[in-house]
Each structure stands twice: as structure tokens, then as C-alpha cells.
N, C-alpha and C positions, 0 to 999 in steps of 0.2 A: 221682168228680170230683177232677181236681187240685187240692192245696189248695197247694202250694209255692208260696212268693213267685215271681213275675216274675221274670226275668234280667235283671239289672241292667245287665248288658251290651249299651251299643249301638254295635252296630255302625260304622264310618268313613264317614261321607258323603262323597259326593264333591263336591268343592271345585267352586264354582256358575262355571260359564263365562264369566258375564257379568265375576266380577272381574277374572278370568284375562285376559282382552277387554280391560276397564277399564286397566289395569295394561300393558300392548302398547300400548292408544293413548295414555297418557298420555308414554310415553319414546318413541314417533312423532311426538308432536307435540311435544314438547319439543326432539327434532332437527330439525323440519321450523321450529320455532319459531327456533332457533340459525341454520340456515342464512337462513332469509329475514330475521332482523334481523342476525344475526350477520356475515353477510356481507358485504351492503349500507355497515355499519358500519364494518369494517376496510375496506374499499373505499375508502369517504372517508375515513378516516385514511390511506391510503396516496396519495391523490391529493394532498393536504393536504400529504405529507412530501415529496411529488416535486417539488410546485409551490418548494417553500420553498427546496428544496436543487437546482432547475434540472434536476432528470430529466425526461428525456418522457416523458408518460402509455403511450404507445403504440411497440414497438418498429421497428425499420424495418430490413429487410434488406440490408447494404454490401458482399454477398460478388459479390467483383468479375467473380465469372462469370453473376451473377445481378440485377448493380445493373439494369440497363437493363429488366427484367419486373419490377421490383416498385415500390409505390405509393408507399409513406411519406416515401421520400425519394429525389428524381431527381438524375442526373446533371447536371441545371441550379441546383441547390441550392449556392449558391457556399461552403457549410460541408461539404459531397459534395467539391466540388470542391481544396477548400485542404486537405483531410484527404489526400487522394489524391496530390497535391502533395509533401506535408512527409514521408509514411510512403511505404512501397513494402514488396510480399510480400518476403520474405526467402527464399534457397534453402534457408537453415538450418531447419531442422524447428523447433529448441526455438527461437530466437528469432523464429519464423514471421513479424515485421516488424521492417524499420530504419528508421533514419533516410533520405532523400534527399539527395546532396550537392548543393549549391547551391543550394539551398530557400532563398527568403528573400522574406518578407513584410511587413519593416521593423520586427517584433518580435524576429520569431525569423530565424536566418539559422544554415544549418547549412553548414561550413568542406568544402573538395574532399574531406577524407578521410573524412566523414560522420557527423561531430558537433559538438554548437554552440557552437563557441569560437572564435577565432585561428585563423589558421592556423600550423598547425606545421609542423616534418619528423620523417618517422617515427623518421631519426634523430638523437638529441640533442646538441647541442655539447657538447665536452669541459669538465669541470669544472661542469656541471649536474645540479643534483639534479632529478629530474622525479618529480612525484607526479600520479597518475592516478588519479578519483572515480568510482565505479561508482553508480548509484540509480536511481530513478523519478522521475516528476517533480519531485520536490523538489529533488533536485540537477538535473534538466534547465531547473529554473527556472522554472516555472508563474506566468506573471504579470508574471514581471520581465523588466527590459532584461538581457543579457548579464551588462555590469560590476555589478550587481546579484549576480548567483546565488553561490551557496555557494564554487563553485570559484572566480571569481574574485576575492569579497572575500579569502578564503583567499591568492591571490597575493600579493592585494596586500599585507596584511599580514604576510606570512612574510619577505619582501623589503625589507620598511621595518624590522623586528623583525633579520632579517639580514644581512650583508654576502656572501653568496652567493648567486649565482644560482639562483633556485629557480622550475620551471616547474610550473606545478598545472592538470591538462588534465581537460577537462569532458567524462566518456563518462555521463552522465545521460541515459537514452532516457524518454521519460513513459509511464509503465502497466508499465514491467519488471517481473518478479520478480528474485527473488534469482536463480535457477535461469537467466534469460535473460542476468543480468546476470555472469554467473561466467563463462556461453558467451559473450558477447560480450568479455570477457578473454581466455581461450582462443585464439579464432577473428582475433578484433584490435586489444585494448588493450597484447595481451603482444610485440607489437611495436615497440611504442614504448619498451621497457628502461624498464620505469619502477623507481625507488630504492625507491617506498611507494606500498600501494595502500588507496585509501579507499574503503570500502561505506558509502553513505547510508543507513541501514536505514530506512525506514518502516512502519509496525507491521501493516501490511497485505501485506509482500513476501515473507512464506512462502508466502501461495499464487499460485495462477495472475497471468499476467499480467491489468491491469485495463482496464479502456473501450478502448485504440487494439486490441490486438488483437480482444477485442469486436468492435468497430467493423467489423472485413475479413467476421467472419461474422454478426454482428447489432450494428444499432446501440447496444440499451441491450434490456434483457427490459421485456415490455410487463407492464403492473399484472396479469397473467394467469397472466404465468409465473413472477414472482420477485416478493419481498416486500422492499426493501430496508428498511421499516421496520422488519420481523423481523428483519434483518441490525443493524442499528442498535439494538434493544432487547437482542439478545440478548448484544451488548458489553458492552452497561451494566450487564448484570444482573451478566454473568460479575466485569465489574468490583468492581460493590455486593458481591459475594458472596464474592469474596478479598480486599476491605477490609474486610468487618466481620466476616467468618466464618474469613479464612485458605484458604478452599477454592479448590482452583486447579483449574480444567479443561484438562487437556492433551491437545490432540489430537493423537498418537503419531503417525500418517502424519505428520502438517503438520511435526512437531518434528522425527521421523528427519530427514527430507527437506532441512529446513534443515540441519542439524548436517552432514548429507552432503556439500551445494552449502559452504558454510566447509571441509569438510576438501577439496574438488576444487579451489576457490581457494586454498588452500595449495598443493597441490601440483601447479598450474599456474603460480605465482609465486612459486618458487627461496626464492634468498635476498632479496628485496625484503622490506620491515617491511609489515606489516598494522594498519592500526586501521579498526573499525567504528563509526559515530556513529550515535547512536540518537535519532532526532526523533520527539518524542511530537506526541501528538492536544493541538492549540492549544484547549485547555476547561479551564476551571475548575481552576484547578491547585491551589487549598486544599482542594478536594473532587476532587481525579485520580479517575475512575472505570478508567483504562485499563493501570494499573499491571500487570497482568494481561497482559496484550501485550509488556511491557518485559521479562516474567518470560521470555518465551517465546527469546525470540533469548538471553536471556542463560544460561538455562539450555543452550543449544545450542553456546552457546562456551565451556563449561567443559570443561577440561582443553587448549584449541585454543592454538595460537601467534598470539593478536591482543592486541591491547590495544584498548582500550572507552573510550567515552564517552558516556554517557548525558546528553544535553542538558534532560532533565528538571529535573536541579539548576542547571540555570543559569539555562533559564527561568523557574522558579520566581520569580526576585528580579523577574521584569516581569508587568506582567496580561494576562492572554492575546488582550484585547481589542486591545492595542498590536501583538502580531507578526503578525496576521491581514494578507491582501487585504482580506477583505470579512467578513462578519458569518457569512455562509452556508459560507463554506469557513475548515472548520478544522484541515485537512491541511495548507495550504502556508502557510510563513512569509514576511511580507514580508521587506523588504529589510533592517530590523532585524534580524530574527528570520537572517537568513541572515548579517546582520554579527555576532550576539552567537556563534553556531555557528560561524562564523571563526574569533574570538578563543579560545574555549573551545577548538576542535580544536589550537590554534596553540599553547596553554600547557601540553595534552595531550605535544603533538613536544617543545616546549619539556623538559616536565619529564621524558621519558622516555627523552631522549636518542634519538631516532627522527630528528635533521636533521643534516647534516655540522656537523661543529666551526665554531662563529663565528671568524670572521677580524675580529679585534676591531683591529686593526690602523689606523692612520689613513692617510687616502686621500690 
């Protein structure tokens, strides 16, 4: 008989199924958990941000080979209508829409050569200095009457400030990018001889064109296919996180690309002076979360032939609540907000030596 102890050794059981089981449905149901409250949930936050900020819940198709098949919005929709009106497809590829000349709806009224100012002649009387503004809606005026917008406070002022005649012409198209707005230089601002060219930068114009192009191939992305709220958090974060951390998010395509469109507007517009004014996001400016945006265009014009103005320091001195339209839009300045950007860009020419010699002279 064996007397040796037992083997002490026991052998590996194997791991019982049911935890294995247990363990699979618990991270099943914990994603099946996520989707059906998590979903629902951002869903109404998103409906919540659209209602607040005037987006339609639901997108609707404006491609104009296709307006007359689709539902959401008809051809008898007088906002279908006055859109169709004021814009028209463009032959140009990059600028895929312009302006309509002779559009005029007793707000907006776009001039024979097809933009919304005076009218001019392409070519300018002798002894005129002509400054020509490029941007998106905020120099095209969003809201305002004419003698309101940037470019013509800007007249006015440079011509009460000077004894020279100084013409300041509004090529402002709403939803540009920078890239559309360098080609519509190219193609037809740079026949107007202009002396100085002004880029309205808006801190959204590195990338694509916004809403009017949109607009020709979908009205707005339905709560299905785009998150504008994501878009709107994810500002703020990038904001919160190079003011309190330093850390800055650069995205390379977006920055090349700009840096690019500046160095083609240089070297589509000779010897004319260059300045670019930089209009921030109208929010909380003792708490700026958008600083981050300003970093962007300005990193893109170092070592370039422009001179800068960053409107950040000016507005500063006002509350942000004063240069708004409306509560909800905090993109476009009112008519304030468009006279203090006059003056600032005016003392910019002023001190940089950028306007013909005063004729100081008495009349």
C-alpha cells in the first residue's frame, strides 16, 4: 500500500462559463445601455442647440437640379425663393456661387458689377486711392443696412480723417472662405487697381465655404448627419485648454492651406499694401475661450508681407452684449461693433503709413 502523502498539486480548473457569459453581457448591456439613453439624450441636446441658435432640425435638399423632387423645402418657399434670387451657381469651380447683380430686396441690393455697394467703375479716377475688402458675411454685412457695414463706415471715416479721396469697395460675399475669397480677387477684384487689400478674417474662414454654398447642395445637415453641438463643444474645449494648459491644437491641412491662400493673395496683388483684420467670436471677452482661432491665422501669416489687426483688443474695452444683433448670433457685429473695426483699421493705415500723404493743406 502506498503510504506517500497526496500530490499536493492541483491541477488548473477551468474558468466556469457562466462568468465568462456574465462578463460579455454585462459590457452588452452597458453599450446597449449607452445607446438607448445615451442617444436619445444627445439628441435632445442637439435639438435644444438648434432651436436656440435657428438651425433646422431636419435638412432639406437646394441642389438645383433636384429642388423640384424633394420635400422639405419647395420652390414656393419665398426663403427657396429670395435665396435663388440673391446667389446664382458660379462657372468658377472654387467659388461654386456669387453674388446676382441687381438683386435687391430693400435690405440688401447687390450693384451691376455684382456686389453690395455703390456703384462704381472698374476704372478708378485719377488721384484716388481705392481700398478693396474681401470676407464673409461680416463684411458682406449680415443684418445691416449698407451705410452700416464695415466697408462703408470705413469710408466714411478715412475721408473725414483725410483730405484725399479715398474709395473703400465692399467684395464681402456671405459664407466665403478665405480660398473663395483670394479667387474672387484673382478672377474680379484685381480689376478694380485697387492701392490696399483688406481680408475680413473670421475665425471660421480656413475652412470650406459655410451655409450659401451648403445651401446649392443641402440646406443645413439634418440632427442625423452632423452634430453642430459637437462642433460648438469642441471650440470651447480646444479654447479652455490653450488658456489654462497652453496646449494648442493645430490642424496642419487647415493651417498649410491657409498660409497658402495669403501667400496666392500676395502674389496676385503686386505692389498694393495688404492688411488683415481679425474679428473674434462676440462672447465673453474677460473669459475669451477662442483665443485659439486667433492663434491660427496668425501663426499662418508669419514671416508674410501683411500687417494685422486683431480686433480682439479693441473690443475688449466694450461688452460683448453691446456689438451683437441679437443674443443668439455671435458672429456678426452690429453697426457699433462695425464702427469701432472702422476706426481701429483707420488708426492701423494711419499709423503704418499704408494711405497716401495728407494734403493738410487748406481748402
Amino acid at each position: 500500500m502506498d503510504l506517500s502523502p497526496p500530490d499536493s498539486t492541483v491541477p488548473p480548473q477551468p474558468k466556469p462559463l457562466g462568468r465568462a457569459f456574465s462578463l460579455k453581457k454585462k459590457i452588452l448591456f452597458t453599450a446597449v445601455l449607452l445607446v438607448v439613453v445615451g442617444v436619445p439624450v444627445w439628441l435632445t441636446m442637439e435639438t435644444v442647440y438648434r432651436l436656440k441658435f435657428g438651425l433646422p432640425i431636419a435638412g432639406g435638399f437646394l441642389d438645383e437640379d433636384h429642388l423640384k423632387n424633394q420635400t422639405l423645402v419647395s420652390m414656393d418657399d419665398p426663403r427657396v425663393r429670395k435665396f435663388l434670387s440673391q446667389y446664382r451657381r458660379s462657372e468658377n469651380s472654387i467659388l461654386f456661387y456669387e453674388l446676382t447683380p441687381g438683386f435687391d430686396d430693400g435690405i440688401y441690393s447687390i450693384n451691376s458689377l455684382g456686389f453690395r455697394d455703390h456703384e462704381y467703375t472698374v476704372e478708378k479716377d485719377p488721384g484716388t486711392f481705392r481700398i478693396v475688402v474681401l470676407g464673409d458675411s461680416i463684411i458682406w454685412g449680415h443684418g445691416l443696412p449698407l451705410e452700416q457695414t464695415f466697408a462703408r463706415q470705413l469710408n466714411e471715416v478715412l475721408n473725414v480723417a483725410t483730405r484725399r479721396k479715398i474709395e473703400v469697395l465692399n467684395f464681402g460675399v456671405s459664407g466665403y472662405s478665405t480660398q473663395q475669397e483670394v479667387e474672387l480677387f484673382r478672377v474680379k477684384v484685381s480689376r478694380f487697381q485697387p492701392d490696399l487689400v483688406i481680408v475680413g478674417y473670421c475665425l471660421n474662414d480656413y475652412g470650406e465655404s459655410s451655409a450659401e454654398k451648403k445651401v446649392f447642395l443641402r440646406m443645413y445637415d439634418s440632427i442625423l448627419t452632423r452634430s453642430y453641438l459637437y462642433v460648438h463643444l469642441q471650440r470651447i474645449i480646444r479654447g479652455w485648454a490653450y488658456n489654462t494648459f497652453g496646449v494648442y491644437h493645430e490642424e496642419s491641412a487647415a493651417q498649410f492651406d491657409l498660409r497658402k491662400q495669403f501667400r496666392l493673395l500676395e502674389s496676385y496683388s503686386g505692389n498694393a499694401k495688404r492688411v488683415v483684420v481679425i474679428f473674434p467670436i462676440l462672447h465673453s471677452f474677460n473669459n475669451y475661450l477662442y483665443t485659439v482661432e486667433h492663434k491660427r491665422v496668425l501663426s499662418a501669416l508669419e514671416g508674410q508681407n501683411y500687417e494685422v489687426i486683431d480686433l480682439l483688443d479693441h473690443y475688449k474695452e466694450y461688452d460683448a452684449d453691446s456689438l451683437v444683433l441679437n443674443a443668439t448670433d455671435r458672429t456678426h457685429p452690429n453697426a457699433l461693433g462695425t464702427r469701432v473695426a472702422a476706426k481701429a483699421t483707420m488708426k492701423l493705415l494711419l499709423d503704418r503709413n499704408l494711405l497716401p500723404v495728407l494734403d493738410v493743406s487748406t481748402d
